[in-house]
C-alpha positions as CSV (number, residue, x, y, z in Angstrom):
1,X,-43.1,47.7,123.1
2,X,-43.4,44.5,125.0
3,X,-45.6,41.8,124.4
4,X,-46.5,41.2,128.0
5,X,-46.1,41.7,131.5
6,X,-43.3,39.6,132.1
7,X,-41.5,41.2,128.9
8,X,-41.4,44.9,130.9
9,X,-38.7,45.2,134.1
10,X,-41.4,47.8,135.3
11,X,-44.1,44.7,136.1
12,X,-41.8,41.7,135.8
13,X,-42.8,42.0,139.9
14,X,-46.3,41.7,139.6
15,X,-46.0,39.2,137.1
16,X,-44.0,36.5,138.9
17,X,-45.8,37.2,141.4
18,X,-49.5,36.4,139.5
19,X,-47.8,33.5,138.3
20,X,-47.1,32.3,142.0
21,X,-50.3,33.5,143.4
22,X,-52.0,30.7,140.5
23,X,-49.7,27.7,141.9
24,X,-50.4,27.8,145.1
25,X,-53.9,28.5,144.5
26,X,-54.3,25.4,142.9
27,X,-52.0,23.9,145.6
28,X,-54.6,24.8,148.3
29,X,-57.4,24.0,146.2
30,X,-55.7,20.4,145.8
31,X,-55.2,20.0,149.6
32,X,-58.6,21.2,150.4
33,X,-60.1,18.3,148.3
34,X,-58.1,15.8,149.4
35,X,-58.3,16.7,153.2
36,X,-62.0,16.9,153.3
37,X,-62.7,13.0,151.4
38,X,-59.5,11.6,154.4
39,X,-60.9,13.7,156.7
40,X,-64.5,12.0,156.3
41,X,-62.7,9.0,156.1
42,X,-60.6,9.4,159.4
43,X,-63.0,11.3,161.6
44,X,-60.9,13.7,162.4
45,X,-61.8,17.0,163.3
46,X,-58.3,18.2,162.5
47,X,-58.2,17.5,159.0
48,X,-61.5,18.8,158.2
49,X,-60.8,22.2,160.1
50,X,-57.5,22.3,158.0
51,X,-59.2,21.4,154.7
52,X,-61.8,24.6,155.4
53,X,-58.7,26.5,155.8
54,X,-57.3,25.3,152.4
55,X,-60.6,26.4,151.2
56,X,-60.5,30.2,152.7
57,X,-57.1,30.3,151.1
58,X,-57.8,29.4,147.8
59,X,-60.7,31.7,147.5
60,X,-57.9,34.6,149.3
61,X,-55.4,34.0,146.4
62,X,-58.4,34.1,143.9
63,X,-59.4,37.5,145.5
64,X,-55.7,38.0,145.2
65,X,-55.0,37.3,141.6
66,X,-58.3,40.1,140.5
67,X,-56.8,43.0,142.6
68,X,-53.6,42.6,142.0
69,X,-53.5,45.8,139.7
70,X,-56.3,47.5,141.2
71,X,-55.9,50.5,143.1
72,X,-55.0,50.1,147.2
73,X,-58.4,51.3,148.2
74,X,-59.4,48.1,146.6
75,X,-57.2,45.9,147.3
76,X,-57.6,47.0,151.1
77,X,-61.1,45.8,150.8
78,X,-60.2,43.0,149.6
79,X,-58.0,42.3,152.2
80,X,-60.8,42.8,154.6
81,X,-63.0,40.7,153.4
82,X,-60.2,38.1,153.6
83,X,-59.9,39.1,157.2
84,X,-63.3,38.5,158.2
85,X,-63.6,35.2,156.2
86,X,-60.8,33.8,157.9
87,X,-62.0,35.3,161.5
88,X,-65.6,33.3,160.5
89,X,-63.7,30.1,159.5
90,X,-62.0,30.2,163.0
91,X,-65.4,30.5,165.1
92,X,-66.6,28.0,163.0
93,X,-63.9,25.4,163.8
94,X,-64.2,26.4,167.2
95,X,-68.1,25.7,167.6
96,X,-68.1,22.7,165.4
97,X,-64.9,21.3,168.1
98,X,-66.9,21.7,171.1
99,X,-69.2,20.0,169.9
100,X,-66.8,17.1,168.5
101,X,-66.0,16.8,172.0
102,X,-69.6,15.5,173.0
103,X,-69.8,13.1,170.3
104,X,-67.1,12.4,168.1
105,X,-64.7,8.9,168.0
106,X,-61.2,8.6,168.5
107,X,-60.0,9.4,164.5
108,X,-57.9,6.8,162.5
109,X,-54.2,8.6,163.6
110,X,-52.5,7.3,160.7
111,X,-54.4,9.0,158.1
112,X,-54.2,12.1,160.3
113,X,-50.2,11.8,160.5
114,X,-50.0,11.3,156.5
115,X,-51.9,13.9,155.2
116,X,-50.4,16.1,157.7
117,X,-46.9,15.6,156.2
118,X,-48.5,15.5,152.8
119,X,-50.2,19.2,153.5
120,X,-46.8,20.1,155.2
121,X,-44.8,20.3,152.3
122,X,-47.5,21.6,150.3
123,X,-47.6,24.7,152.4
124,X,-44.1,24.5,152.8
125,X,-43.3,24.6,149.2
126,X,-46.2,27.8,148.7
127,X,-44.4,29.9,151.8
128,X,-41.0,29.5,150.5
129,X,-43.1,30.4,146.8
130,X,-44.3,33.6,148.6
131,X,-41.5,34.6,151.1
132,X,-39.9,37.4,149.3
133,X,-43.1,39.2,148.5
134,X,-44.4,39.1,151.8
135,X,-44.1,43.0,152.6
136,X,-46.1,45.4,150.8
137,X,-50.1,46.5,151.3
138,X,-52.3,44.2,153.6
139,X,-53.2,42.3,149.9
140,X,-49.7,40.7,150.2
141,X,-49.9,40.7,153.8
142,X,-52.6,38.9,154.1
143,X,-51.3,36.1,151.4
144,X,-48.3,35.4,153.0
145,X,-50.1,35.2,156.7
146,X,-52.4,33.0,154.9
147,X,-49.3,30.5,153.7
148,X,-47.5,30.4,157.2
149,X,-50.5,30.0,159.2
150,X,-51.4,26.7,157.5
151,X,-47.6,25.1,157.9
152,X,-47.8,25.9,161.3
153,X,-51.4,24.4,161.7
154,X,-50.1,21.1,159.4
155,X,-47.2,20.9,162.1
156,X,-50.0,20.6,164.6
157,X,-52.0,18.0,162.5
158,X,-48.8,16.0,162.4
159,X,-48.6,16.4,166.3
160,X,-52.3,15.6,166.5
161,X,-51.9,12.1,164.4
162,X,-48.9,11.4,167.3
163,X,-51.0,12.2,170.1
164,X,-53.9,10.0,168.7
165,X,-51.6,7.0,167.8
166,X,-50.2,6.9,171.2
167,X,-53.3,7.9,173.4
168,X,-56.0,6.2,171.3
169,X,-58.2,8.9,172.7
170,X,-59.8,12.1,170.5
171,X,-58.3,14.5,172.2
172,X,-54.6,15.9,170.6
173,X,-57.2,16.0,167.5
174,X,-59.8,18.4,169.4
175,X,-56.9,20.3,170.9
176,X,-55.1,21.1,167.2
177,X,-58.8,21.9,165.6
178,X,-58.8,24.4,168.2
179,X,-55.6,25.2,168.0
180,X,-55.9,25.8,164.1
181,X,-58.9,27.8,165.0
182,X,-57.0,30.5,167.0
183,X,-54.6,30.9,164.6
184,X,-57.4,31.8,162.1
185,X,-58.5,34.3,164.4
186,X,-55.1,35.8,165.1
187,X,-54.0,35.8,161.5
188,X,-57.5,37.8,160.7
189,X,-57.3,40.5,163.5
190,X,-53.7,41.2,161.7
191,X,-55.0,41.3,158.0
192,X,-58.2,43.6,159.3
193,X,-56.1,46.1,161.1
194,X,-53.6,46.6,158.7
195,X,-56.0,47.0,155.4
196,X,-58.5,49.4,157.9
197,X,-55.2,51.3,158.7
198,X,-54.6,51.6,155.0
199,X,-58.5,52.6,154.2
200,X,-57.9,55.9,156.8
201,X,-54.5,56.5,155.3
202,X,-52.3,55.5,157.6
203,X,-50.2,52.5,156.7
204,X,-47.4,53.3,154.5
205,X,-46.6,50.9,151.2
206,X,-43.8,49.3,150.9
């Protein structure tokens, strides 16, 4: 009898796959600190709407990580309430941008253009981590959306530290914090009607 998961071909799946979903947790977790203290730092609104992001997804992969073996009932719930926290995180970007726009500064751009490269390949590294497990219920789903939505944000932080550097105005950073904000939004409305198809019985398992 084995030992452990990783000892039986019949979990060796799920247990890579644990083991993955604990690095890039503590990937994001990492990110989200340090994008919230430069983010402070820089003023931007970019960074800090990122670093919230960072946040959602470390508490997703924790969510992740207890379901993992639970029944799909439950891990469709779970992917649900990752739905709708990432659907509050982008109307929350969105409302505190708007009103960025009436009284924020013009953000330090090279801070903005570091730590987007720096969160870049951070993401980068978890999405190519995650790729091949990608399919599956909306638990997995919702992981993987989770890891490409933030490279494609961090591309737009990068962007947003170009646009500030050669505008000196606030605005490329207003227009990628709302930009991260609709992907949010679009990335939940995904996860929640997958995992509801799943609750009615509809979604078949890969």
């Amino acid at each position: 009898m084995p030992n452990n998961c990783c000892d039986s071909n019949e979990h060796n799946w799920d247990c890579k796959y644990r083991v993955i979903l604990w690095v890039v947790l503590f990937i994001n977790f990492g990110m989200f600190i340090l994008e919230v203290f430069l983010g402070l730092l820089s003023g931007s609104q970019s960074l800090l709407a990122d670093s919230l992001d960072f946040f959602a997804d470390s508490a997703n992969y924790g969510i992740s990580l207890y379901v993992l073996s639970k029944s799909i009932t439950l891990r469709a719930k779970a992917s649900l309430i990752k739905g709708y926290t990432m659907g509050v995180l982008g109307v929350f970007v969105a409302i505190s941008t708007i009103y960025k726009v009436f009284f924020a500064v013009t953000p330090k751009a090279e801070i903005i253009g570091t730590v987007g490269f720096i969160a870049l390949a951070a993401n980068v590294f978890s999405a190519f981590l995650l790729y091949k497990y990608r399919k599956g219920d909306s638990n997995r789903t919702s992981v993987w959306i989770c890891s490409r939505n933030d490279a494609i944000a961090n591309i737009a932080v990068i962007f947003a530290g170009l646009g500030v550097w050669i505008t000196n105005t606030k605005w490329p950073d207003l227009t990628v914090a709302f930009i991260i904000a609709s992907i949010s939004l679009s990335g939940a409305y995904h996860i929640i009607k997958k995992a509801k198809r799943e609750l009615e019985g509809r979604e078949v398992i890969n």
